[in-house]
C-alpha positions in Angstrom: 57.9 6.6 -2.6 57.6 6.4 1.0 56.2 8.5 3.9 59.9 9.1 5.1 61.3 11.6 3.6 65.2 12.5 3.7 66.5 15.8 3.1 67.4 16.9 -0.4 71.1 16.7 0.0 74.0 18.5 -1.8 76.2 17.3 -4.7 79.0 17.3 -2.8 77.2 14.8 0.1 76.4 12.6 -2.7 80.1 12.7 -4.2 81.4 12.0 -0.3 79.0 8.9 -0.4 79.9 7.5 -3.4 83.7 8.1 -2.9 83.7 6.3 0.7 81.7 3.9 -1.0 83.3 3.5 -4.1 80.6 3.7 -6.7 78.9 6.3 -8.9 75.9 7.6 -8.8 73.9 8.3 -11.4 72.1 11.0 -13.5 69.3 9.4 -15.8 67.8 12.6 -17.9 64.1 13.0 -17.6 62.3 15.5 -19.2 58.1 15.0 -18.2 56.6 14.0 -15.1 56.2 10.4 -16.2 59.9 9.9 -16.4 60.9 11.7 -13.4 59.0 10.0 -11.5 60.2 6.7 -13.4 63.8 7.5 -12.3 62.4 8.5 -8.9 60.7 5.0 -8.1 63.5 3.4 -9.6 65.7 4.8 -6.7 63.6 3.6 -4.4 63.2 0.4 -5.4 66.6 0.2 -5.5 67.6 1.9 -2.2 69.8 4.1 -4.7 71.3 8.0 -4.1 70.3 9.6 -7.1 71.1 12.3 -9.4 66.9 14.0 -11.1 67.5 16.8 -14.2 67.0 17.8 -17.5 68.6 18.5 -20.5 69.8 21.8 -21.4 70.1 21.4 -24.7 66.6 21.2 -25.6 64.5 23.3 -23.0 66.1 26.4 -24.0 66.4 24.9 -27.9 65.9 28.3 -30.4 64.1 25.3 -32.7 61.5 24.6 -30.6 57.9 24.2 -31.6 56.6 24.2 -28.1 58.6 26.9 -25.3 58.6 25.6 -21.6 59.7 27.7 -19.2 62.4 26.3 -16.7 60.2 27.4 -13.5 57.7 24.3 -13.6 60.4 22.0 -13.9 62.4 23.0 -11.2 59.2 23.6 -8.9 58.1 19.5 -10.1 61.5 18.2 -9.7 62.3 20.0 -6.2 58.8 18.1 -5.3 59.8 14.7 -6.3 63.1 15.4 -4.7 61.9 16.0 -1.5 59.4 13.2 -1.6 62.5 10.7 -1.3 63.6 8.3 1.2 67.0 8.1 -0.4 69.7 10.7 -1.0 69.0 12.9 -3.9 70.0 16.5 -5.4 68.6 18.2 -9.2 70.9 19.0 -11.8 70.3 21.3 -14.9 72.6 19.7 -17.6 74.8 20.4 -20.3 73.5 23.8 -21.7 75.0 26.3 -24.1 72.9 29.3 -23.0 74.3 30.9 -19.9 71.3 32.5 -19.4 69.3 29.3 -18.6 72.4 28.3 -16.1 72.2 31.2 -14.2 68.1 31.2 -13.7 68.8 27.3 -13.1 71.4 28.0 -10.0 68.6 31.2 -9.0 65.7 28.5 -9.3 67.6 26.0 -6.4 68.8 23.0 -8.9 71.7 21.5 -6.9 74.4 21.3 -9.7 74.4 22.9 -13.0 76.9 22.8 -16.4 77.6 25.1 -18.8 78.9 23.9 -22.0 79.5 25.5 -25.8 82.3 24.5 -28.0 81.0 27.4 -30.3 83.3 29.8 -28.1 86.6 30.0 -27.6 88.2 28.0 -25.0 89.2 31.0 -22.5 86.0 33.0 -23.0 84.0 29.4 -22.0 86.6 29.1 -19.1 85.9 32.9 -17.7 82.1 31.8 -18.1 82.5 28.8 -16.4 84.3 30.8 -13.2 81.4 33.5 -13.4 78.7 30.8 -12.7 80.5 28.8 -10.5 80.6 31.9 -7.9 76.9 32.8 -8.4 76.4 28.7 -7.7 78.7 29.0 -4.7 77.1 32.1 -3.5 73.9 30.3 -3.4 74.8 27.2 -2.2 74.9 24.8 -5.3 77.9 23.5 -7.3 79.1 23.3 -10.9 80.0 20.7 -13.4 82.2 21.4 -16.2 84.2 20.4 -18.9 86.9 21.0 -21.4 85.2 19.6 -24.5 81.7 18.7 -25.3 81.4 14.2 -26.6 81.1 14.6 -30.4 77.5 13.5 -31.4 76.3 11.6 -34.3 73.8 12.2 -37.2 72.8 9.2 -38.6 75.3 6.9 -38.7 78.7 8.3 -39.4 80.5 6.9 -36.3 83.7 6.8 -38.6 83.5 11.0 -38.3 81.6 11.3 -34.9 85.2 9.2 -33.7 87.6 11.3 -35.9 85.9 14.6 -33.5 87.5 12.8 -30.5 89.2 15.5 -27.8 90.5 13.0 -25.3 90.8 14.9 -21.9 94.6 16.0 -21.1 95.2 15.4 -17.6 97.2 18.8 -17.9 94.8 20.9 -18.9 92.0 19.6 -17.1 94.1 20.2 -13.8 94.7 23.9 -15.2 90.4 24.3 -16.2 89.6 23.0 -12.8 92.0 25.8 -11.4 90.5 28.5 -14.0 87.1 27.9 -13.3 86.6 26.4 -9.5 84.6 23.7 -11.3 82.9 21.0 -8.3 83.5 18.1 -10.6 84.8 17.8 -14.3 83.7 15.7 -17.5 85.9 13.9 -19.1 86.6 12.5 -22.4 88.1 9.1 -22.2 87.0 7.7 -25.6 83.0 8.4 -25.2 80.9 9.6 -28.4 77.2 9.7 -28.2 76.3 7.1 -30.1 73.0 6.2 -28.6 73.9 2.5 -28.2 74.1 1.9 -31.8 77.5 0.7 -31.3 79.8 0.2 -28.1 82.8 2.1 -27.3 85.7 1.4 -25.0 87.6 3.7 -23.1 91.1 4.9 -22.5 91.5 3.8 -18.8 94.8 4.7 -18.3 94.1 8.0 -19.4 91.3 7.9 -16.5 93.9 6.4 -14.2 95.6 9.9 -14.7 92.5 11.9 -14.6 91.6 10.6 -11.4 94.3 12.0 -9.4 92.6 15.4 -10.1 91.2 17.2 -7.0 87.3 17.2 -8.1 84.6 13.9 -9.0 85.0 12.6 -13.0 82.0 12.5 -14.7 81.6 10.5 -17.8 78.8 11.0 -20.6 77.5 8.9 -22.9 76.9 6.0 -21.1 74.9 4.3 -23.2 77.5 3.3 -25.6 80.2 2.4 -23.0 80.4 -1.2 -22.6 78.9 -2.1 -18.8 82.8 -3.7 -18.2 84.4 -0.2 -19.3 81.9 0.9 -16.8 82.5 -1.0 -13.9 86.2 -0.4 -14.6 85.9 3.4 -14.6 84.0 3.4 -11.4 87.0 1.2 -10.1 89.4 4.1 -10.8 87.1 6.9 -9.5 84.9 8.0 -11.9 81.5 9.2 -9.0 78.8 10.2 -11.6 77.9 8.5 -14.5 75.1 10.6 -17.1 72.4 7.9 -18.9 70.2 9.6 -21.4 69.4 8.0 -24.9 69.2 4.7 -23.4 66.2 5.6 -21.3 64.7 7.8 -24.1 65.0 4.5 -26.0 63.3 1.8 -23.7 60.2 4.8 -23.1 59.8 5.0 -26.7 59.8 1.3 -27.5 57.3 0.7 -24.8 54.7 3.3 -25.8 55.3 2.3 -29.2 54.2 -1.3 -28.4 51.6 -0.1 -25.9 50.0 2.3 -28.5 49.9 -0.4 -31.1 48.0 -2.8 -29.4 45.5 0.0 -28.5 42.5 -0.5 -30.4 40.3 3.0 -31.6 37.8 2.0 -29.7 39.5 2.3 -26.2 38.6 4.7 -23.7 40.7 7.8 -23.8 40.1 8.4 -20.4 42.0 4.9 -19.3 44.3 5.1 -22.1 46.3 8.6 -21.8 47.1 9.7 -17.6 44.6 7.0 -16.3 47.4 4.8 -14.6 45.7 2.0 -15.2 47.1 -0.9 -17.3 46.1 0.2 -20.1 47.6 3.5 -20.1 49.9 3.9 -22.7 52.1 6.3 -20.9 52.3 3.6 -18.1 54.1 1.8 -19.9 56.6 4.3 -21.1 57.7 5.1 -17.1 57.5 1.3 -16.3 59.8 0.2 -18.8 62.0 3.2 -17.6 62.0 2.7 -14.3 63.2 -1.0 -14.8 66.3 0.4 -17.1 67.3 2.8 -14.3 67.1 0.1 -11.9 69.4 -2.0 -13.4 72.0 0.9 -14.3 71.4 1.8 -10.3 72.9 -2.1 -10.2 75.5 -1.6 -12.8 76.6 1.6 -11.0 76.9 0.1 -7.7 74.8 2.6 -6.3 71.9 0.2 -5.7 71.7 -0.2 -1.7 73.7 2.3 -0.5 70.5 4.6 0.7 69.9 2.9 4.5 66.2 2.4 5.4 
């Protein structure tokens, strides 16, 4: 990261650029300071506008063991943020409990989404429009969509595709007009499948979807094939969420890293040191290169001026 800094910019700025310049920019999930800041060199290195967040799901999770509060991460991610040379804005993603949207939007993050299948479709509609003015209110903007991607537990693909909702350009025009939504996910024959298998969308259904008023989003990139990809970008899709895949390539390097540790090292060098052998060094490093070549993938990679 450089001296220069550049403005944190909005969501919308960063949908303007990557519609002029017809590409997509990315969001790559982080969740620690080693991989924000893994994500945050790769967009450097890359000259890349860039999307920094975390997961919704799993900070607010009921299940788990450890409780974070959301304060530190929106204080360390507005940090890293604002330490960019290239365009840049923090999104709180894809969470079920309103009540962790709403102190996202009052903690500054750029873009939020509310999501939960669990309710009915109008009651998650009027929930939707009742975030999206306190985001407007305060200056931030608001992602949204009409069906979560269908997940998968171990490997049941066969049922994970049968829970398919395919986005109907219909309804989605009628959500969008519901819930003043700033840019809409849509279904287009993702599942998260975290790259165990590669899917293929629906781009004529996306060729209908992208005459809608706000930026497409897709999820679950990490099982699209990269030339499903490139076409969807093509058509219009402007952001493009990565998660397992990085989750992955941390995991396999720290894995490697921590095995070819002997006992004997020095924990000093070997957990936060930075040195070479720091396990956790590894983790971001091998991230950092992943995100660097979706940044490519995406065609965002460039498009930041020096």
């Amino acid at each position: 990261m450089t001296a220069e800094a550049m403005a944190r910019v909005s969501f919308q700025e960063l949908m303007a650029g990557a519609a002029h310049g017809g590409y997509a920019v990315g969001y790559f999930e982080t969740w620690n300071l080693e991989s924000l800041l893994a994500v945050a060199d790769a967009a450097e290195a890359a000259r890349s506008p860039v999307i920094l967040g975390f997961s919704g799901i799993y900070l607010p999770h009921p299940d788990r063991v450890v409780r974070d509060p959301l304060a530190p991460y929106a204080a360390m991610a507005t940090a890293v943020a604002e330490m960019l040379s290239v365009p840049a804005c923090l999104l709180f993603n894809e969470s079920p409990d309103r009540n962790w949207v709403e102190a996202a939007v009052d903690a500054g993050f750029d873009l939020v989404m509310f999501s939960d299948d669990a309710i009915a479709a109008k009651e998650r509609a009027a929930i939707v429009r009742a975030i999206a003015e306190r985001a407007h209110a305060r200056g931030s903007a608001v992602e949204a969509e009409l069906a979560s991607l269908p997940g998968i537990a171990g490997d049941h693909a066969a049922g994970a595709a049968a829970e398919v909702q395919l986005t109907d350009p219909n309804e989605a025009c009628s959500f969008i007009d519901a819930t003043g939504a700033d840019a809409l996910g849509v279904n287009v024959g993702q599942i998260h499948l975290h790259g165990r298998k590669r899917v293929r969308l629906d781009l004529d259904r996306l060729r209908a979807l992208a005459t809608l008023s706000v930026p497409l989003v897709l999820h679950g990139a990490t099982s699209i094939a990269p030339d499903d990809l490139r076409a969807a970008i093509a058509i219009g899709v402007r952001k493009i969420n990565v998660g397992s895949r990085l989750k992955q390539s941390y995991f396999a390097a720290l894995r490697n890293a921590c095995a070819t540790t002997p006992a004997s090292a020095n924990p000093y060098e070997v957990i936060g040191s930075g040195l070479a052998s720091d396990v956790l060094a590894h983790g971001r490093l091998a991230m950092q290169r992943d995100v660097e070549a979706m940044m490519h993938l995406f065609g965002s990679a460039g498009r930041a001026a020096r």
